[in-house]
C-alpha positions as CSV (number, residue, x, y, z in Angstrom):
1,X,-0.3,3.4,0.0
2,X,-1.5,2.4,3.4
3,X,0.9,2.3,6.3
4,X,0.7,0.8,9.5
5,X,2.8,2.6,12.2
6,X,3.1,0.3,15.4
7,X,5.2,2.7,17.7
8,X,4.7,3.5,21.4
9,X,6.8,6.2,21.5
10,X,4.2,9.2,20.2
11,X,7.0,11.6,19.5
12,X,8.1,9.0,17.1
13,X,5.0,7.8,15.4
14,X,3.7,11.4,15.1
15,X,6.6,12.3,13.1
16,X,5.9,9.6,10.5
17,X,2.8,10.0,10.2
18,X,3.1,13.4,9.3
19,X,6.1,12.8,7.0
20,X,3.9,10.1,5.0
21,X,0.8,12.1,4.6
22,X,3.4,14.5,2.9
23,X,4.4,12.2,0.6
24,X,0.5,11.2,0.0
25,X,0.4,8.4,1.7
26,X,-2.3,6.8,4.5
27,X,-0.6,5.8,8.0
28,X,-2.5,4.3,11.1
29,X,-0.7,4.4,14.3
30,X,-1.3,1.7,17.3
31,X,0.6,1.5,20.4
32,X,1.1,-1.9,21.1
33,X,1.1,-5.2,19.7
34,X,-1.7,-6.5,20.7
35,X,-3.8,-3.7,18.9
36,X,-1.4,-4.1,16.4
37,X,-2.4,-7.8,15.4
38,X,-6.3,-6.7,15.9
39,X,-6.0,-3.4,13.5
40,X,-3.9,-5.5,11.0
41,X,-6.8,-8.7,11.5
42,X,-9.5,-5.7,10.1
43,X,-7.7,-3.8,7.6
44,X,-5.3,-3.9,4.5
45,X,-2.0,-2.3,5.0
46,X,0.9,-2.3,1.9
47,X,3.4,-2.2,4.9
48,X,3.7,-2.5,8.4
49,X,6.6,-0.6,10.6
50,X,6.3,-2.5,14.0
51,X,9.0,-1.4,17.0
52,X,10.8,-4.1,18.1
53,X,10.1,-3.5,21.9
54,X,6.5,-1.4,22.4
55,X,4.2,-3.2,24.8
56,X,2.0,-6.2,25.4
57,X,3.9,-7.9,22.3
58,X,7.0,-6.7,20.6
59,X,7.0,-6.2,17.4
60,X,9.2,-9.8,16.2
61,X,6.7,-11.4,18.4
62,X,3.7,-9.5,16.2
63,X,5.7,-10.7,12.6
64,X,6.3,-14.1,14.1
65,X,2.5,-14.7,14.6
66,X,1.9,-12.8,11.1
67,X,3.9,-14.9,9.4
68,X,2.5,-18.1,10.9
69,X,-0.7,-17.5,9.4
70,X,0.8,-16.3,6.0
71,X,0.6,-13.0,5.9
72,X,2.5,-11.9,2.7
73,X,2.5,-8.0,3.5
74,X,6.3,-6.2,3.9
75,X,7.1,-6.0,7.6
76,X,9.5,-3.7,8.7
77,X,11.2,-3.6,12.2
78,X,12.4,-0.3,13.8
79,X,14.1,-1.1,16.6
80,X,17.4,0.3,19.2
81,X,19.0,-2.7,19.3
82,X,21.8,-2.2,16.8
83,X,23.3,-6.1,17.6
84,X,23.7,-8.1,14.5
85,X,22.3,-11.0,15.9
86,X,19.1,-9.1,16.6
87,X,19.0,-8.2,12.7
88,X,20.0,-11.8,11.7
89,X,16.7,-13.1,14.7
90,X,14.7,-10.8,12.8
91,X,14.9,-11.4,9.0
92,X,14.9,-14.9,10.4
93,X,11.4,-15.0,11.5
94,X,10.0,-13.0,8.9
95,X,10.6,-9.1,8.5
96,X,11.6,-7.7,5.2
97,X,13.9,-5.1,6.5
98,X,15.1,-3.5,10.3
99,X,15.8,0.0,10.8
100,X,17.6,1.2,13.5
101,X,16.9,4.3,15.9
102,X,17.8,7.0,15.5
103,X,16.7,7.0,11.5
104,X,16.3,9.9,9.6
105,X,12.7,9.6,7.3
106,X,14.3,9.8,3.7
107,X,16.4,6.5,4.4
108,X,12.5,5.0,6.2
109,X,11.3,6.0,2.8
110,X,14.3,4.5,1.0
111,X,13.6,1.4,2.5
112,X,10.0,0.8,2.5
113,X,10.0,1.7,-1.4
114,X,12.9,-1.5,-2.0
115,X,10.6,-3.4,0.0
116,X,7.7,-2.5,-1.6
117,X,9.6,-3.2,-5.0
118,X,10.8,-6.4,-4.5
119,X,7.2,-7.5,-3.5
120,X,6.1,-5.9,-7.0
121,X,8.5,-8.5,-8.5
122,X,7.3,-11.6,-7.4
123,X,3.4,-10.9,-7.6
124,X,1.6,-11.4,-10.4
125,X,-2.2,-10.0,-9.1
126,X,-3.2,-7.2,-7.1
127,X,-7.1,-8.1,-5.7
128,X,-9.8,-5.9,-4.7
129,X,-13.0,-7.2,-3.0
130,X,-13.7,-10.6,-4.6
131,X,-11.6,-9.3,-8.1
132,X,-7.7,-9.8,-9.4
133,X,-6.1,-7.6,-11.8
134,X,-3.7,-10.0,-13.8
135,X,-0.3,-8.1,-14.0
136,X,0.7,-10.3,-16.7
137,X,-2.2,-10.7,-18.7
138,X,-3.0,-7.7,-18.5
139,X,-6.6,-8.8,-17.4
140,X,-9.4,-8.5,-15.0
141,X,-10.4,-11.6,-13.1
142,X,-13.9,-11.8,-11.8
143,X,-15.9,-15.2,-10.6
144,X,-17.1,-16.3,-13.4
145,X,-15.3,-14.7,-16.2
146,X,-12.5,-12.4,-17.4
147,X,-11.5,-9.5,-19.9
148,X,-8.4,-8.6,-21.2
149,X,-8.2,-4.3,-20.7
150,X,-6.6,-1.9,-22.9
151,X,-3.2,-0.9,-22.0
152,X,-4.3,3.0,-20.8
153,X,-7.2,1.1,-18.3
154,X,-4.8,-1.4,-17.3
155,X,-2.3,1.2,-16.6
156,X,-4.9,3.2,-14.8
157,X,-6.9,0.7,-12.6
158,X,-3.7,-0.8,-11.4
159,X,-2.2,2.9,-10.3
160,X,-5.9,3.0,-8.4
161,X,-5.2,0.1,-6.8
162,X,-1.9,0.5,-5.9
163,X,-3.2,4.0,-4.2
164,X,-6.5,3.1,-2.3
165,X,-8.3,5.7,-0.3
166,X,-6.3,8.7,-1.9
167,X,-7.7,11.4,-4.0
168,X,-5.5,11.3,-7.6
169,X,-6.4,14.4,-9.1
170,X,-5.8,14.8,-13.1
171,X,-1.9,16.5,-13.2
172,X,-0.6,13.1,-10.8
173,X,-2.8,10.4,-13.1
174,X,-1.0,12.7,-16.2
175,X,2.7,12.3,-14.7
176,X,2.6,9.0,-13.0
177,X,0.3,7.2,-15.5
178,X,0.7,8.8,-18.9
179,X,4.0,10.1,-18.2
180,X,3.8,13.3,-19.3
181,X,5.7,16.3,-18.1
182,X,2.7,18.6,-18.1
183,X,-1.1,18.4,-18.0
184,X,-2.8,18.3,-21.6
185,X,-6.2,20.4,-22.5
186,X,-7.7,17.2,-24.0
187,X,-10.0,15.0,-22.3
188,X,-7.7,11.5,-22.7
189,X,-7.7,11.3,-18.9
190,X,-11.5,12.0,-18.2
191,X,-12.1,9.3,-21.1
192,X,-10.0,6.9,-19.8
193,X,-11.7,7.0,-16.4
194,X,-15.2,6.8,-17.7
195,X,-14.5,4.1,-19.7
196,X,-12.9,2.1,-17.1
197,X,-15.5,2.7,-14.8
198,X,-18.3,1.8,-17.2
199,X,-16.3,-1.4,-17.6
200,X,-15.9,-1.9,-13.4
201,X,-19.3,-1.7,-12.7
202,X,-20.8,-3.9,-15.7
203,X,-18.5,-6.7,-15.0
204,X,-19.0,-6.1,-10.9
205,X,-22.2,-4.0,-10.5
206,X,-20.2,-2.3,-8.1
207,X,-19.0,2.0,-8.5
208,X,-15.7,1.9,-7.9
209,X,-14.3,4.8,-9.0
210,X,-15.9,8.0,-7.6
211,X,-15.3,11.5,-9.1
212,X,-14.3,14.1,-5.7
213,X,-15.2,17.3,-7.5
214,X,-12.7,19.7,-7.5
215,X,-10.3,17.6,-6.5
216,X,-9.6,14.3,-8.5
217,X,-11.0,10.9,-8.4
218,X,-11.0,8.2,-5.4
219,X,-11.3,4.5,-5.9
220,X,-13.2,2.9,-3.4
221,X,-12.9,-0.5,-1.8
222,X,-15.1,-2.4,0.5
């Protein structure tokens, strides 16, 4: 998961970025709005955490002009202002959720993940490059044609997208994929992966999936 942390107080942003790397997850920090709206113009975030008062434009001001152009990512305000009206202003025009300082990281967390769930419900792809994965078909979309995937590669390439730009090594795709309490000596997983892959880059021409030695595997968008 890819965060983006717009927060012009360091102290703050430091903190969570630290705090999500923990948790395995990618977080970008900017320190005002205006980067804010050019980082978010250049890159693909599953989230955005935008402080309601850091510089140039404030954060309801960033998920105003966000949502004008139909941006469909979770937004999440963090803000002092503890005001119901300011929480009423903001899921108004747009944000998914508001947080209010001082916040402790687990309830951030808490948050962000019933965003991030209630988005799951009401989408039915997750795209890649030119590409949709059909999350009820079960299928892969390209131009010009499309394949239904077996249930272990459907399973698998959706958990990649889901987790661009992070190394999964073969104990987290055997827990959080297979659901197994403990890492098997078979070769399922390795199988799995090379037959998805041979199936990703004969339908796109494109290596997707790249093997980090030692480490895991790491699926690659452009």
């Amino acid at each position: 998961m890819k965060i983006l942390i717009a927060e012009d107080e360091k102290q703050i942003a430091n903190s969570l970025k630290k705090n999500f790397a923990d948790e395995g997850y990618s977080a970008v920090i900017v320190e005002d709005g205006e980067e804010a709206v050019d980082v978010i113009s250049k890159n693909d975030f599953d989230v955005l955490l935008l402080d309601w008062r850091m510089p140039k434009l404030t954060g309801l001001e960033v998920c105003k002009r966000l949502r004008k152009i139909g941006y469909n990512k979770p937004i999440v305000l963090l803000t002092a202002l503890s005001d119901v009206k300011n929480k009423v202003e903001a899921l108004n025009h747009g944000a998914d959720d508001y947080i209010t300082k001082p916040f402790s990281f687990e309830e951030v967390l808490a948050r962000i993940n019933a965003v991030l769930r209630r988005y799951e419900k009401t989408s039915t792809y997750l795209e890649f490059d030119e590409y949709k994965l059909d999350l009820i078909n079960h299928t892969l979309i390209t131009s010009n044609s499309k394949i239904k995937l077996p249930e272990k590669e459907f399973e698998l390439l959706k958990y990649f997208l889901e987790n661009p730009g992070i190394i999964l090594n073969k104990d987290r795709l055997c827990h959080d994929v297979w659901e197994l309490p403990f890492t098997p000596s078979t070769n399922l997983v390795e199988v799995t992966i090379k037959n998805l892959r041979n199936k990703l880059e004969e339908l796109t021409g494109k290596k997707y999936i790249k093997t980090i030695y030692g480490e895991g595997y790491l699926f690659i968008v452009d």
